[in-house]
Backbone as CSV, one residue per row, in Angstrom:
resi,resn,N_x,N_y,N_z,CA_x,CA_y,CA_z,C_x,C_y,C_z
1,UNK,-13.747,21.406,-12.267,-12.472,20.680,-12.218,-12.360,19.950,-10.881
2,UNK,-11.830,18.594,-11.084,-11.751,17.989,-9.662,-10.035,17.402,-9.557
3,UNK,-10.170,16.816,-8.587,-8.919,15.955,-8.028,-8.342,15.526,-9.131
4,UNK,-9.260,14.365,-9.899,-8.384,13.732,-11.040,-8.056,14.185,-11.969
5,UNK,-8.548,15.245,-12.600,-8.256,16.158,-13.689,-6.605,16.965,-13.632
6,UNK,-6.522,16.689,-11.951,-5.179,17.886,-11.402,-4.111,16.536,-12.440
7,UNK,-4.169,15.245,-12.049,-3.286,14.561,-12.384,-2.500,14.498,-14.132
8,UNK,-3.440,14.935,-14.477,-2.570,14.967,-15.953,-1.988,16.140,-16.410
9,UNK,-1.819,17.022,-15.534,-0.835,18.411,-15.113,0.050,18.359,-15.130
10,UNK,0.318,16.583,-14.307,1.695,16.359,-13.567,2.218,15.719,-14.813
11,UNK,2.367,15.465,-16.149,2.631,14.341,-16.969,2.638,15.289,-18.426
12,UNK,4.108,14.982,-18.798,4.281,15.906,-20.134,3.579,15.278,-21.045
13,UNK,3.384,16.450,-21.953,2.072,16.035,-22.909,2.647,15.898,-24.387
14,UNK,1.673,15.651,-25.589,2.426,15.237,-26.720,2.272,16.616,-27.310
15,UNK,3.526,16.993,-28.333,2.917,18.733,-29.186,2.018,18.005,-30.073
16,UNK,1.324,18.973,-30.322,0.421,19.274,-31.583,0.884,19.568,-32.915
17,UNK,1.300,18.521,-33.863,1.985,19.139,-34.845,0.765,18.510,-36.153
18,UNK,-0.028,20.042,-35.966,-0.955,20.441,-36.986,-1.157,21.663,-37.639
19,UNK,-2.027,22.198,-38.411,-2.312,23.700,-38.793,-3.511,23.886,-38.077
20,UNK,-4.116,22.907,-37.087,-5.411,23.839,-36.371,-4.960,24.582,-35.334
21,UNK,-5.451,25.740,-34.836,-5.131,26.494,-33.775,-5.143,26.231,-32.499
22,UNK,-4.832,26.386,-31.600,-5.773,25.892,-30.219,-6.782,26.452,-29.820
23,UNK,-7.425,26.365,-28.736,-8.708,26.976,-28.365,-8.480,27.823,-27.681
24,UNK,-9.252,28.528,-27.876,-9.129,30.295,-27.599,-10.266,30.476,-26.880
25,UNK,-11.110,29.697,-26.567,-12.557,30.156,-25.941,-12.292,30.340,-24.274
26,UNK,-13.289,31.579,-23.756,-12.987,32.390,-22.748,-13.336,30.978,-21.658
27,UNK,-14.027,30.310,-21.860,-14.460,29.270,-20.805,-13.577,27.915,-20.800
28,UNK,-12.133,27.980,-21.479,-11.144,27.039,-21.014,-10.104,27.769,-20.045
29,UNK,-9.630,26.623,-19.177,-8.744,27.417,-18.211,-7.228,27.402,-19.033
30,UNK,-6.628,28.184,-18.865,-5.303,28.217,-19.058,-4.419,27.829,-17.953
31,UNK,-3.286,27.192,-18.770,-2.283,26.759,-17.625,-1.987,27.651,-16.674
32,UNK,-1.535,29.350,-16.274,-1.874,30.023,-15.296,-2.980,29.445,-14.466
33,UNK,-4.180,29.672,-15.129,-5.446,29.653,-14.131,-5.352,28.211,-13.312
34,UNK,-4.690,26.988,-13.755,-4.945,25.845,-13.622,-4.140,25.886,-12.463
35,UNK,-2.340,26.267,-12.412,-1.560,26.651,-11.365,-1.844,27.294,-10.116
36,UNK,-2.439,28.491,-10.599,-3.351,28.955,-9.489,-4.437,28.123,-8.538
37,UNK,-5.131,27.304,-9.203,-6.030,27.043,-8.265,-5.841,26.027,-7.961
38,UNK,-4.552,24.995,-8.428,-3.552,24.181,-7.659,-3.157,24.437,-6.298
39,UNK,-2.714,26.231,-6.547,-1.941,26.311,-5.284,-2.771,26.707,-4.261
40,UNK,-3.849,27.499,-4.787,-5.147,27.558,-3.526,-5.531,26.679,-3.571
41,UNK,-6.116,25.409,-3.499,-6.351,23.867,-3.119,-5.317,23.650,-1.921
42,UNK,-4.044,23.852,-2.393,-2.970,23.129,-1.721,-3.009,23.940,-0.308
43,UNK,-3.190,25.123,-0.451,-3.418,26.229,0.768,-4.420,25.891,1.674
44,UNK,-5.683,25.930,0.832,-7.006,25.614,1.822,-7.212,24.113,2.231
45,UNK,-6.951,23.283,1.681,-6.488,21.603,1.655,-5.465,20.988,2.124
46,UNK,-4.291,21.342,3.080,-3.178,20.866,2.599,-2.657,18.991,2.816
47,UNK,-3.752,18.912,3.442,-3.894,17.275,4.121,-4.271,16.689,2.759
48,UNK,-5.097,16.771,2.332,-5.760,16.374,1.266,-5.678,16.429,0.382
49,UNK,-4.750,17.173,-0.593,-4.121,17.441,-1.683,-2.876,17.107,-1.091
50,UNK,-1.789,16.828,-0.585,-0.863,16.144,-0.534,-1.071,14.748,0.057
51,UNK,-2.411,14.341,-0.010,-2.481,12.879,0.286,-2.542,12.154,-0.902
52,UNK,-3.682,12.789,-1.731,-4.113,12.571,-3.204,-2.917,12.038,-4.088
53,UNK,-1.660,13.473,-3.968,-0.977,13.438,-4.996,0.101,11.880,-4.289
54,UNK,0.028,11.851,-3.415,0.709,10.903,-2.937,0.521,9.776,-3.520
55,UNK,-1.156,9.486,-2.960,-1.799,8.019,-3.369,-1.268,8.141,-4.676
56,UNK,-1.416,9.354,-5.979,-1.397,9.018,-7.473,-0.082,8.742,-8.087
57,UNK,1.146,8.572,-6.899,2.262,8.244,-6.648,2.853,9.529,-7.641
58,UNK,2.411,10.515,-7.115,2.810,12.105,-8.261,4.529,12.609,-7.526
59,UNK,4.384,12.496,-6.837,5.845,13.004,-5.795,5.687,12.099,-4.319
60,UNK,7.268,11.866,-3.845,7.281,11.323,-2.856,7.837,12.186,-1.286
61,UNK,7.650,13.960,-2.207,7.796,14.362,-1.254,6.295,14.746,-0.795
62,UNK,5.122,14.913,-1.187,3.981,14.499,-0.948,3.867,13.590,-0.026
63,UNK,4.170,13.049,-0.259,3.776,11.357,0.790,4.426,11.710,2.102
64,UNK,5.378,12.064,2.180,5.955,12.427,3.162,5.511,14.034,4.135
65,UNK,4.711,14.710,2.978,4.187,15.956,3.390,2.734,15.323,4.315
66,UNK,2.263,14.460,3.072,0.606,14.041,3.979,0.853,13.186,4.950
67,UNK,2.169,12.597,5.899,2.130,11.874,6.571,2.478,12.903,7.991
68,UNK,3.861,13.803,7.512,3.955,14.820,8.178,2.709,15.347,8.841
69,UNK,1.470,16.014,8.016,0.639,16.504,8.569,-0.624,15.652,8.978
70,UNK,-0.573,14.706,8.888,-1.242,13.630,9.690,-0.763,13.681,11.224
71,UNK,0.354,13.051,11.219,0.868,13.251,12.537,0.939,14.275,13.306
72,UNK,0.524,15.632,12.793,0.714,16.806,13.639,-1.288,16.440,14.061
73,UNK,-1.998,16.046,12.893,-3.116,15.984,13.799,-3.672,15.408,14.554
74,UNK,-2.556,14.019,14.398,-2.937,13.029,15.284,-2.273,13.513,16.975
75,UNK,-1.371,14.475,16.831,-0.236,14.591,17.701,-1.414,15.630,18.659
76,UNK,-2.569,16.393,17.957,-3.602,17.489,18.686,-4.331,16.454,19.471
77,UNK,-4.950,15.548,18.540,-6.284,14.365,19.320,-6.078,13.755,20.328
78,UNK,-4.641,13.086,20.234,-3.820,11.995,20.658,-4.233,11.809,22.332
79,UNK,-4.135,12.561,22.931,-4.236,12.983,24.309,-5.538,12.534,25.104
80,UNK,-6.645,12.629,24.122,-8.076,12.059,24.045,-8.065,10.341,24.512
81,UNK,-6.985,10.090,24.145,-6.935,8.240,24.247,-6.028,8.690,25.623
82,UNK,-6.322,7.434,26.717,-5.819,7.632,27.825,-4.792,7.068,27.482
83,UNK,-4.788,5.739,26.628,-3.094,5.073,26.755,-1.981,6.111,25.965
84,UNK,-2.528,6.338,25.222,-1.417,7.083,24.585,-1.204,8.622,25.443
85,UNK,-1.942,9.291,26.043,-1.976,10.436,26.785,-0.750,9.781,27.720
86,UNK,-0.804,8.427,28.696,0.177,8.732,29.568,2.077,8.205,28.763
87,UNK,1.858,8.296,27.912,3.051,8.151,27.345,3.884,9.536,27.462
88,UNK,4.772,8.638,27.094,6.441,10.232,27.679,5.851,10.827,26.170
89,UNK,6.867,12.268,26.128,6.812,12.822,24.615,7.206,12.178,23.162
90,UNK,8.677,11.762,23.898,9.393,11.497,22.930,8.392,9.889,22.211
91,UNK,8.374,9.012,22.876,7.410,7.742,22.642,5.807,8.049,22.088
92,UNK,5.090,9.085,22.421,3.850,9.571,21.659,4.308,10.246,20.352
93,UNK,4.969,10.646,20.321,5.577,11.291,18.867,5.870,10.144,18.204
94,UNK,6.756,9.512,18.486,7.042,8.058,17.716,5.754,7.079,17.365
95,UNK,5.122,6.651,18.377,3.921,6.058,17.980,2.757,6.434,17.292
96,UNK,2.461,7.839,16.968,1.483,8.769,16.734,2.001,8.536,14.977
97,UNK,3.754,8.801,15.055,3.753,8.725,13.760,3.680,7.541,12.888
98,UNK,4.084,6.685,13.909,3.945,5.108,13.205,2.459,4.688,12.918
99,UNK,1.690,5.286,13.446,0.155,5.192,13.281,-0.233,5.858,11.934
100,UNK,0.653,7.261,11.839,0.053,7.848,10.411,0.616,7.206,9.255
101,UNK,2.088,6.733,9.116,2.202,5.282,8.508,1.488,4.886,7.729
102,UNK,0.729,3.980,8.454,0.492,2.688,8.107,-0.936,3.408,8.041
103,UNK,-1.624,4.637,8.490,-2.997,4.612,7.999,-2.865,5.289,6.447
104,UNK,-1.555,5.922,6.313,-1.154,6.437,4.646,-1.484,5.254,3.798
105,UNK,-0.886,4.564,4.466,-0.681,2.986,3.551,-2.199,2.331,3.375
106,UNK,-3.028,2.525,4.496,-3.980,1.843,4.551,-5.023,2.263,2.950
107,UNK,-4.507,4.153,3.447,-5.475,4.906,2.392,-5.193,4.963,1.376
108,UNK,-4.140,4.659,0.734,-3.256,4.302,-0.633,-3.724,3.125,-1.419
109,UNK,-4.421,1.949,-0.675,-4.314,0.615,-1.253,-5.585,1.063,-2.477
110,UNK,-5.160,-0.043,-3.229,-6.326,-0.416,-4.139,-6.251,-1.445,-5.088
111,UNK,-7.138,-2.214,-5.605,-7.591,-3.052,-6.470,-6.167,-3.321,-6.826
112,UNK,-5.742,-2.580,-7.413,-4.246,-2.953,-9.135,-3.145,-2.431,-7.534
113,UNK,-3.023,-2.076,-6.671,-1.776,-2.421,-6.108,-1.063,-3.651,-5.710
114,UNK,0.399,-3.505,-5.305,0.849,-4.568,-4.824,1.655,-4.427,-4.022
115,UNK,2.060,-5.069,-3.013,3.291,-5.374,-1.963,4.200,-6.330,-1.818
116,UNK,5.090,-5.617,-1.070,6.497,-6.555,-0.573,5.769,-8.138,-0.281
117,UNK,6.426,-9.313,-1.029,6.341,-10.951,-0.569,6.772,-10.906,0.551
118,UNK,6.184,-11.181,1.973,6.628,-11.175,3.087,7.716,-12.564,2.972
119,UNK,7.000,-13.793,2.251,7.915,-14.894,1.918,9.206,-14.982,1.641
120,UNK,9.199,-14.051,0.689,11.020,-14.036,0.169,11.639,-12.281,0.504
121,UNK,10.779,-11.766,1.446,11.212,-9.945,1.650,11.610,-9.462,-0.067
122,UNK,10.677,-9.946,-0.688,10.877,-8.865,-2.013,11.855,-9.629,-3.030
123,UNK,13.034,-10.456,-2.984,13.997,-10.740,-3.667,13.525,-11.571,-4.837
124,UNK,12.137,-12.722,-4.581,11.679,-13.377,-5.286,12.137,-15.236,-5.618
125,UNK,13.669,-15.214,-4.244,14.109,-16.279,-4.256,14.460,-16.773,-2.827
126,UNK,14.126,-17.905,-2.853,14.479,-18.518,-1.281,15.524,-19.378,-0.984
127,UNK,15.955,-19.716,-0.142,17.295,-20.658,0.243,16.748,-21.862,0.351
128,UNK,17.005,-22.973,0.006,16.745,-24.468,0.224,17.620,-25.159,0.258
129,UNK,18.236,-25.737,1.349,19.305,-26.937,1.572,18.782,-28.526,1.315
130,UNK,19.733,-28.475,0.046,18.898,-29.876,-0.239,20.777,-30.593,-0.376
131,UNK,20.839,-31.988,-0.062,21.189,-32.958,-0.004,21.698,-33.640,-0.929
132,UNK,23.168,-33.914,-1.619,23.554,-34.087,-2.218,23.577,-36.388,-2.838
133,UNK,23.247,-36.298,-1.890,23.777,-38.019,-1.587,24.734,-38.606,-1.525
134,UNK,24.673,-39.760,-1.240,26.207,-40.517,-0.841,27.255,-40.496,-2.266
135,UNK,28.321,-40.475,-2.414,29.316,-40.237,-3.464,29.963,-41.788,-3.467
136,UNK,30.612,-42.240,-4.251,31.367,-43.073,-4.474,32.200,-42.571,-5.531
137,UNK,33.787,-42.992,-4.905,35.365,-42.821,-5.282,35.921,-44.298,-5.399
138,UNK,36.637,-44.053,-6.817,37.397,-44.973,-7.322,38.887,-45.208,-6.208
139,UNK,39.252,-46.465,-5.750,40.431,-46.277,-5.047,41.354,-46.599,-6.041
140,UNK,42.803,-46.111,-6.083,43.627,-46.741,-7.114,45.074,-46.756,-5.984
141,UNK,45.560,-48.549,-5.893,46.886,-48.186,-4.786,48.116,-48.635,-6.455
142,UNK,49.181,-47.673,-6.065,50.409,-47.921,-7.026,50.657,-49.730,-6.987
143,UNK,51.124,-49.529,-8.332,51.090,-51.000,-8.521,50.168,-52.277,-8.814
144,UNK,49.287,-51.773,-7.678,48.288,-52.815,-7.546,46.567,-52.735,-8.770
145,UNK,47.089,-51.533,-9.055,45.647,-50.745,-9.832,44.393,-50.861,-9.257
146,UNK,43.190,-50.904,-9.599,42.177,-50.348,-9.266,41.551,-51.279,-7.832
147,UNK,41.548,-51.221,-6.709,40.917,-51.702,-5.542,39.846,-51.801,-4.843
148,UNK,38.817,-50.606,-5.445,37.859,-50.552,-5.204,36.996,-49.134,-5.002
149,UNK,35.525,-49.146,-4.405,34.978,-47.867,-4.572,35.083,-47.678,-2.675
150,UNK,35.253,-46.617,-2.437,34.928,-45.935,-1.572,33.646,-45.556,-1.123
151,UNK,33.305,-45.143,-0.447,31.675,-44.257,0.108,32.010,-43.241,0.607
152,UNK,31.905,-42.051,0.235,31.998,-40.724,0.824,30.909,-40.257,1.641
153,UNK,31.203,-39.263,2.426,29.664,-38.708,3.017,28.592,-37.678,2.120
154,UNK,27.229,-38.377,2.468,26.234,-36.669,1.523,26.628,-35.657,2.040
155,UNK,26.751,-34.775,1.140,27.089,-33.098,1.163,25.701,-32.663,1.376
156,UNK,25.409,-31.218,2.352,24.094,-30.670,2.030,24.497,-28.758,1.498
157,UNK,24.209,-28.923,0.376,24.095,-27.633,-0.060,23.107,-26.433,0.054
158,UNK,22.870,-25.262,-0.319,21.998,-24.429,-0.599,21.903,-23.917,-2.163
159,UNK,20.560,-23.916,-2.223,20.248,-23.431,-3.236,19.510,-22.420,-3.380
160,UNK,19.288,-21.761,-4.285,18.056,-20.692,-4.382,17.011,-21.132,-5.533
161,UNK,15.812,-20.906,-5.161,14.523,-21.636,-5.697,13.986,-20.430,-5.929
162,UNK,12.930,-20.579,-6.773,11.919,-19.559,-6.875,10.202,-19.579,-6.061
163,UNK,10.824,-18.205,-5.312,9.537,-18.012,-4.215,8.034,-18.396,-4.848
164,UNK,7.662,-19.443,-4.398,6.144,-20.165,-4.927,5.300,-19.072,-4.309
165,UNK,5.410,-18.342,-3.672,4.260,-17.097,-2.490,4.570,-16.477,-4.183
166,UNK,5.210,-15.187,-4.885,4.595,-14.723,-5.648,5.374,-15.353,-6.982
167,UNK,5.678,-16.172,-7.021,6.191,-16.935,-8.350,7.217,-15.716,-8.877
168,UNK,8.754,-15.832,-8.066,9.661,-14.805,-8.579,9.631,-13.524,-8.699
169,UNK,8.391,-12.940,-8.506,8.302,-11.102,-8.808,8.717,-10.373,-7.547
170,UNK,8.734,-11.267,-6.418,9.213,-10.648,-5.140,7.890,-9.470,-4.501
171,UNK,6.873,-9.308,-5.419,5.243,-8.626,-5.021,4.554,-9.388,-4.971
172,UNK,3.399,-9.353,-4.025,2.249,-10.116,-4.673,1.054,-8.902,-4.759
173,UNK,0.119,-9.022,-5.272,-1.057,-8.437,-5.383,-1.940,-8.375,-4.484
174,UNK,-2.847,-7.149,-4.183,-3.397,-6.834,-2.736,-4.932,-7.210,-3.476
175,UNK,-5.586,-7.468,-4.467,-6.580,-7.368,-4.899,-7.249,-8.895,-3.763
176,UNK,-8.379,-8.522,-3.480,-9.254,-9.207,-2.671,-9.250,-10.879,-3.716
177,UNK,-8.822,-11.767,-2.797,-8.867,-13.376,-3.547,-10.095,-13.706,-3.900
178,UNK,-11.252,-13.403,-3.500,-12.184,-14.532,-3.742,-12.934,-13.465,-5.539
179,UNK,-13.393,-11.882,-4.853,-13.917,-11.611,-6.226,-12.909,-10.701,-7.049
180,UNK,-11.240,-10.927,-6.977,-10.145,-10.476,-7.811,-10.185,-9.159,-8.011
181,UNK,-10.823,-8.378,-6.960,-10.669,-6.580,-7.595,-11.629,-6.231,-7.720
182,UNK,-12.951,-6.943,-8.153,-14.215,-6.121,-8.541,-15.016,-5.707,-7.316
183,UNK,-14.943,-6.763,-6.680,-15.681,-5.866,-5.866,-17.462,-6.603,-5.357
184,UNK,-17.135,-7.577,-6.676,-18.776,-8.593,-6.201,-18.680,-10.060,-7.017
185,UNK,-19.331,-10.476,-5.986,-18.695,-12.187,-6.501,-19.996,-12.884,-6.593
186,UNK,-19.944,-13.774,-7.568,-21.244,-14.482,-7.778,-21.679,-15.495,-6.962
187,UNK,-22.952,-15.069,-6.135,-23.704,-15.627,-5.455,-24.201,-17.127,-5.622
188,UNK,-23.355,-18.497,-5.126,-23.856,-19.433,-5.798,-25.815,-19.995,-5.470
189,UNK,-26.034,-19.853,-4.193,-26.995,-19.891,-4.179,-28.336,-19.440,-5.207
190,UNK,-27.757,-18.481,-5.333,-29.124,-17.591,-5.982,-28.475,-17.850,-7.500
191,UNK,-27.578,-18.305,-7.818,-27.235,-18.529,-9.018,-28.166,-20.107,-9.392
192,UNK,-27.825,-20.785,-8.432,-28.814,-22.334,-8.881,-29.744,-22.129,-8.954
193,UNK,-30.654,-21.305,-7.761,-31.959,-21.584,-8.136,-32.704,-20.222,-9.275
194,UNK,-32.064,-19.213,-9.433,-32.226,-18.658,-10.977,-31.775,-18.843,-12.362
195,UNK,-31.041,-19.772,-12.004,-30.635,-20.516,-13.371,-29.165,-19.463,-13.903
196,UNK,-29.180,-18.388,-13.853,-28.171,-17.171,-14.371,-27.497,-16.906,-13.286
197,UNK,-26.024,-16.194,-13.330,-24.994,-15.745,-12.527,-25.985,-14.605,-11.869
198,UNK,-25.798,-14.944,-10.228,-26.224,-13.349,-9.247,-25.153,-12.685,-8.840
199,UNK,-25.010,-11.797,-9.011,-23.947,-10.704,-8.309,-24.271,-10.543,-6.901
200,UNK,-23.302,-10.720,-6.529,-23.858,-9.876,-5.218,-22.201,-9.313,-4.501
201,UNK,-22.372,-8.125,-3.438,-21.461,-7.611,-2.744,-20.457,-8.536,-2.266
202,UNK,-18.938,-8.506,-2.644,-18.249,-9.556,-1.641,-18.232,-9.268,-0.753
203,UNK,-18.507,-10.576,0.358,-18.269,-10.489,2.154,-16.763,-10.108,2.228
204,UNK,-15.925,-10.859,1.379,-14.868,-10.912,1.988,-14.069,-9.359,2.215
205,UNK,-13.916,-8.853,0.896,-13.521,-7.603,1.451,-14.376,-6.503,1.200
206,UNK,-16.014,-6.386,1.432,-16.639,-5.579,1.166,-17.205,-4.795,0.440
207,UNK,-16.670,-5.676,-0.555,-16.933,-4.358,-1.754,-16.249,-3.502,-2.742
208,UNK,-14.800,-3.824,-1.302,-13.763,-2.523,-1.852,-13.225,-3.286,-2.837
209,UNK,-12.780,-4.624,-2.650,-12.090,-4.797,-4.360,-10.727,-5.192,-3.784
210,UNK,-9.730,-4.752,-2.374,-8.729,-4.849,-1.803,-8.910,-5.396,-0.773
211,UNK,-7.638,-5.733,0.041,-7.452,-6.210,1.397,-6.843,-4.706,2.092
212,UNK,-7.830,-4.239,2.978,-6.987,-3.272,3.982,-5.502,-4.153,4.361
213,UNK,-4.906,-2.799,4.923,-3.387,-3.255,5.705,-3.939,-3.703,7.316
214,UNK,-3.725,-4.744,7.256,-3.637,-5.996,8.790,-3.538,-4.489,10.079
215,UNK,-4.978,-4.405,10.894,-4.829,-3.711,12.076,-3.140,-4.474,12.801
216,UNK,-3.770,-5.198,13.253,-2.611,-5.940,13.996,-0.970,-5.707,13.277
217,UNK,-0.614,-5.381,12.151,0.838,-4.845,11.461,1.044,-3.814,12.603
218,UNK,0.102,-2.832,12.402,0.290,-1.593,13.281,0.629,-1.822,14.410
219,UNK,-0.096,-2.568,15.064,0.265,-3.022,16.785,1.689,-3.496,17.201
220,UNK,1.748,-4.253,15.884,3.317,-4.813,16.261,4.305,-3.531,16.179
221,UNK,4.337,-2.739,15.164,5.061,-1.578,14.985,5.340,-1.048,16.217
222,UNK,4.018,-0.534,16.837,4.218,0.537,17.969,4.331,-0.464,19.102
223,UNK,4.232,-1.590,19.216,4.753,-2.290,20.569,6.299,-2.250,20.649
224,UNK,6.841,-1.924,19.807,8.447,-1.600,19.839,8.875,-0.271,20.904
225,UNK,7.908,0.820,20.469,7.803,1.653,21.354,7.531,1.909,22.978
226,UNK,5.960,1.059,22.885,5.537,0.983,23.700,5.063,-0.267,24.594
227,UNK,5.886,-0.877,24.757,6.096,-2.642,25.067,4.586,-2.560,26.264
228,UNK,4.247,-1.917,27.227,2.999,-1.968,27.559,2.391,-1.659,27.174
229,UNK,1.969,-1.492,26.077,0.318,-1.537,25.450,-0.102,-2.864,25.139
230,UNK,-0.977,-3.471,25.870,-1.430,-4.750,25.631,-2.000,-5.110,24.459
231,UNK,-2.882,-6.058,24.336,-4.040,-6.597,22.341,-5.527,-5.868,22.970
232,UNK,-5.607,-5.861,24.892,-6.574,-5.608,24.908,-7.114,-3.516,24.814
233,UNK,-6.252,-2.749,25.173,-5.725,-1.514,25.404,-6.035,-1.168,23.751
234,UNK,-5.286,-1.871,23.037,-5.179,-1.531,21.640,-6.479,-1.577,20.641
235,UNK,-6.716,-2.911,20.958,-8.579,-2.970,20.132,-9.596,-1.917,20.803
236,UNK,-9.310,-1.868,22.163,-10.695,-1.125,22.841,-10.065,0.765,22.665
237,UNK,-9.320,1.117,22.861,-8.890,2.387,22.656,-8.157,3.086,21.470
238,UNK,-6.545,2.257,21.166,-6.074,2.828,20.283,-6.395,2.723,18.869
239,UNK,-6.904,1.513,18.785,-7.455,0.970,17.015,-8.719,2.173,16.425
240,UNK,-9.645,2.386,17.465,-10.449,3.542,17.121,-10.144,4.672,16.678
241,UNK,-8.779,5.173,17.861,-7.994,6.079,17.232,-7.338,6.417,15.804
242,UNK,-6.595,4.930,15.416,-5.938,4.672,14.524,-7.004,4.596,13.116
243,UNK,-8.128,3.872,13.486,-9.580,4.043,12.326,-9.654,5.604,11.925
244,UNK,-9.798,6.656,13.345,-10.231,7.847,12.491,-9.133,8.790,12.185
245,UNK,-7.920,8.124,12.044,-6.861,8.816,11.008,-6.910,8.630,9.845
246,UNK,-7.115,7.399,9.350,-7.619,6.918,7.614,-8.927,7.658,7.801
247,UNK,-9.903,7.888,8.420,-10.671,8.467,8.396,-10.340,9.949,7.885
248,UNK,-10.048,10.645,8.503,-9.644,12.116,8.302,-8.590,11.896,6.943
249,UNK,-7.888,11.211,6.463,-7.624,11.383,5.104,-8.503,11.417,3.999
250,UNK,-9.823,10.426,4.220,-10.631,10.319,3.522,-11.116,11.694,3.012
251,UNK,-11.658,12.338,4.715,-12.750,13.531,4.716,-11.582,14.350,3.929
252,UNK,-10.201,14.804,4.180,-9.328,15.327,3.668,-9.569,15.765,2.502
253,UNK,-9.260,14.294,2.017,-9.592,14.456,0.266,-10.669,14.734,-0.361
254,UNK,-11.619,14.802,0.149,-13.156,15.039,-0.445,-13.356,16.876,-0.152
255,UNK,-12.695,17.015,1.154,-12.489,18.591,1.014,-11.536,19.615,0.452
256,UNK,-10.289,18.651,0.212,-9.792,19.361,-1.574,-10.274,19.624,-2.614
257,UNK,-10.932,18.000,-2.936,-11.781,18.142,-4.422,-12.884,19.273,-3.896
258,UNK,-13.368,19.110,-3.160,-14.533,20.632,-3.140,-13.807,21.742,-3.529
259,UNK,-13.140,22.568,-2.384,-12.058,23.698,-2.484,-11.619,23.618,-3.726
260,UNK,-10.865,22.214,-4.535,-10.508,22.440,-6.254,-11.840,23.126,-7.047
261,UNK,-12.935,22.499,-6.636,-13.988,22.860,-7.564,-14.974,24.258,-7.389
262,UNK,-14.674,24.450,-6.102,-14.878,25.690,-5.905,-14.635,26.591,-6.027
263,UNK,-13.373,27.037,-6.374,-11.628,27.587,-7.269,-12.285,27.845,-9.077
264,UNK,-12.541,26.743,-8.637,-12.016,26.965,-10.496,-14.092,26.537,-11.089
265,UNK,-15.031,26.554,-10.381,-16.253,26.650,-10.431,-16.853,25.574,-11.866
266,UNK,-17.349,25.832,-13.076,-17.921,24.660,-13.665,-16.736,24.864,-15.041
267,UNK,-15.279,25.188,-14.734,-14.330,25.076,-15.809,-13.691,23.092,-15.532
268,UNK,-13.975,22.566,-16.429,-12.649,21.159,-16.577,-11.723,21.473,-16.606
């Protein structure tokens, strides 16, 4: 049994309305056994099984558990980096956590996600003052009847348009532009001179299929905190730092799924 198998635990299931029995054989786990070695995972794992269930958007008090305990480990290392070592308490706590953040976020992304339109902050509509033009009014004086047209001044109004960044949904999609999610984009070179489509690895985002979350987002975050930390302080010291926190979620999760499978040995 691994990681992904835990997920359809979380998700009510359909009854069985038949005359076959269920399975009775000694080598399926039962929901007990399955609970159990949920909760030892969660014991021997706890970074990593509340990161998981996070990413699988299972609970959001998860997310908040694997960020929690991110930051307590970033809060042990932290000290290792000189810039952040000479920071007060209260400001390393703050920045340490704004770091586990955005490396949650980093470790969450994938292919089929999406995010806030920075364009329209999510709403899906923008303001545009557009210009009414010059008006013309009938004059009418008593007696005399109609005298002539007037010229009024253009009015400029606002309107709301629909955000062209994600065409109204107020998300756009994180999937890598050039090969859309997969992950490998066809090589034109080697496509002409073999006559057939070449695959090959996308440069652009590696492989993964997504766009990581912008190092530089992070920087801006914690420069709120810490208004001296320079671009140069940050690439050469703290960004390394900040790399092996998504890092340690990774290893995290790969040492749940072990501990899951080690629990519960060659049962699905």
């Amino acid at each position: 049994m691994n990681l992904d198998s835990v997920v359809k635990y979380h998700f009510a299931k359909s009854t069985q309305i038949n005359d076959s029995p269920r399975a009775t054989s000694s080598d399926t786990l039962t929901g007990t056994d399955v609970m159990a070695a949920m909760g030892m995972c969660q014991s021997r794992a706890p970074l990593g099984y509340s990161a998981f269930l996070g990413k699988m958007e299972i609970s959001d008090n998860e997310k908040r558990r694997a960020v929690q305990l991110l930051t307590q480990y970033g809060m042990k290392h932290c000290d290792k980096v000189a810039a952040l070592r000479k920071l007060s308490s209260n400001t390393k706590v703050k920045v340490v956590q704004t770091l586990a953040k955005f490396a949650f976020k980093d470790y969450c992304r994938s292919a089929a996600g999406t995010e806030q339109c920075e364009c329209c902050k999510g709403s899906g509509f923008l303001s545009e003052k557009r210009s009414t033009g010059k008006r013309y009014a009938t004059v009418y004086l008593k007696g005399h009847g109609k005298v002539g047209d007037a010229e009024t001044d253009a009015k400029i109004e606002e309107e709301k348009v629909i955000c062209k960044e994600c065409n109204g949904k107020g998300s756009v999609s994180v999937a890598c532009c050039k090969c859309k999610g997969r992950g490998e984009a066809v090589h034109r070179e080697e496509s002409e001179l073999q006559g057939v489509p070449v695959k090959r690895t996308c440069k652009q985002c590696l492989g993964r299929g997504y766009e990581r979350v912008p190092a530089a987002d992070a920087f801006r975050a914690i420069s709120a905190y810490a208004p001296g930390l320079t671009s140069t302080v940050w690439d050469k010291a703290v960004k390394p730092f900040y790399e092996k926190l998504i890092t340690e979620l990774l290893a995290s999760e790969e040492e749940a799924n072990r501990q899951l499978g080690k629990v519960t040995g060659n049962f699905t």
